[in-house]
C-alpha positions as CSV (number, residue, x, y, z in Angstrom):
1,X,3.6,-7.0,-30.5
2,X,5.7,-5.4,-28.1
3,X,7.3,-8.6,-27.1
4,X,8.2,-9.2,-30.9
5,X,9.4,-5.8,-31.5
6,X,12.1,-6.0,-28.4
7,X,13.6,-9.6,-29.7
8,X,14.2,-7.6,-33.1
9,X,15.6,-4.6,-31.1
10,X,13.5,-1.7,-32.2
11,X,11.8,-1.3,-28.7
12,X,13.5,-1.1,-24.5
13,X,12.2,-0.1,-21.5
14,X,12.7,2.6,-20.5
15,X,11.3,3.4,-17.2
16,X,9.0,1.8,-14.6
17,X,5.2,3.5,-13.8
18,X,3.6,2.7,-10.6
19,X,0.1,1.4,-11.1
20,X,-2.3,1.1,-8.2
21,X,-3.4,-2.5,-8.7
22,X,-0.8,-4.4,-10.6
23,X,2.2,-3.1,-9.2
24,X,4.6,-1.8,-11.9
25,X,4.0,-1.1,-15.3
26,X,7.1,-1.2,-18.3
27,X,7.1,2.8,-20.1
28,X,8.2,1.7,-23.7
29,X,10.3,3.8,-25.9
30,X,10.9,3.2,-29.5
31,X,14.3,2.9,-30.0
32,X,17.9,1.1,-29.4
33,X,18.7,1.3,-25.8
34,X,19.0,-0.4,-22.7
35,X,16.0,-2.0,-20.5
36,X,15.7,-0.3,-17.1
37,X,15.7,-2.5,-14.2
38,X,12.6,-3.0,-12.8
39,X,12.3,-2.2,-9.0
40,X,12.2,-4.4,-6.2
41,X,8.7,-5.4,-4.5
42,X,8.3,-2.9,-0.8
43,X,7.8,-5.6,2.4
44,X,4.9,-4.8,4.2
45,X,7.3,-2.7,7.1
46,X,8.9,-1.0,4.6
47,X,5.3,0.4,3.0
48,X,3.6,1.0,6.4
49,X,7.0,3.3,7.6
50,X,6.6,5.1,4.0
51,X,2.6,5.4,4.3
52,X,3.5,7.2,7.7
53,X,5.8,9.4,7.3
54,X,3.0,10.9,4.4
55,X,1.2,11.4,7.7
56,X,-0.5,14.3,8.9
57,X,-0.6,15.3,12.4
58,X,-4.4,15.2,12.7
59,X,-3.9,11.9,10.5
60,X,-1.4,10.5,13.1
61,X,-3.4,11.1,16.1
62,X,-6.6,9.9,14.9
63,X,-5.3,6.5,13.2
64,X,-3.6,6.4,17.5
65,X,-7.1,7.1,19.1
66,X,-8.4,4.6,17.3
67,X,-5.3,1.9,18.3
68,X,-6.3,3.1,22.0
69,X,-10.5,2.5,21.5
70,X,-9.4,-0.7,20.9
71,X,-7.4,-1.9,23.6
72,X,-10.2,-0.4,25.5
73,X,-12.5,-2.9,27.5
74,X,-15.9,-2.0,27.5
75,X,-17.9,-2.5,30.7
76,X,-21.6,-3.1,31.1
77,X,-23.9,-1.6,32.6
78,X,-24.9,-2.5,36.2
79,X,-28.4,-2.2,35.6
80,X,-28.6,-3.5,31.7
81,X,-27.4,-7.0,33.6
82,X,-29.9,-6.5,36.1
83,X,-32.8,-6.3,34.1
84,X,-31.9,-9.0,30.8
85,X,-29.3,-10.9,33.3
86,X,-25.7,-12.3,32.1
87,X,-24.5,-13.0,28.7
């Protein structure tokens, strides 16, 4: 219906909602007016650099202990191997 009403002109768009699973979402408004413009998709940099600058500190360090546990090499134990031998 919407679709219909905006070819006869009685409808526009006239903002964009962000949803959380489907990206954007058209805010009607009844009327003669201009369609807003909808906005362009974020690249994956672009959303990381926004999601971290919402950051907190204690955020920040913890999602960087976590990059550093896993760079971390794990060694075995000398006498685990002794007893049940090499993998």
């Amino acid at each position: 219906m919407l679709h219909k009403l905006k070819d006869e002109g009685s409808v526009h768009i006239q903002s964009w909602r962000r949803a959380q699973a489907n990206g954007w979402i058209a805010v009607w408004r009844y009327g003669i007016g201009v369609d807003a413009e909808k906005p362009e998709p974020l690249s994956n940099k672009a959303r990381v650099k926004k999601c971290r600058e919402r950051e907190s500190i204690e955020e920040k360090e913890f999602r960087l202990a976590r990059q550093r546990q896993l760079k971390r090499k794990v060694k075995r134990d000398p006498l685990t191997a002794a007893f049940y031998g090499d993998v």
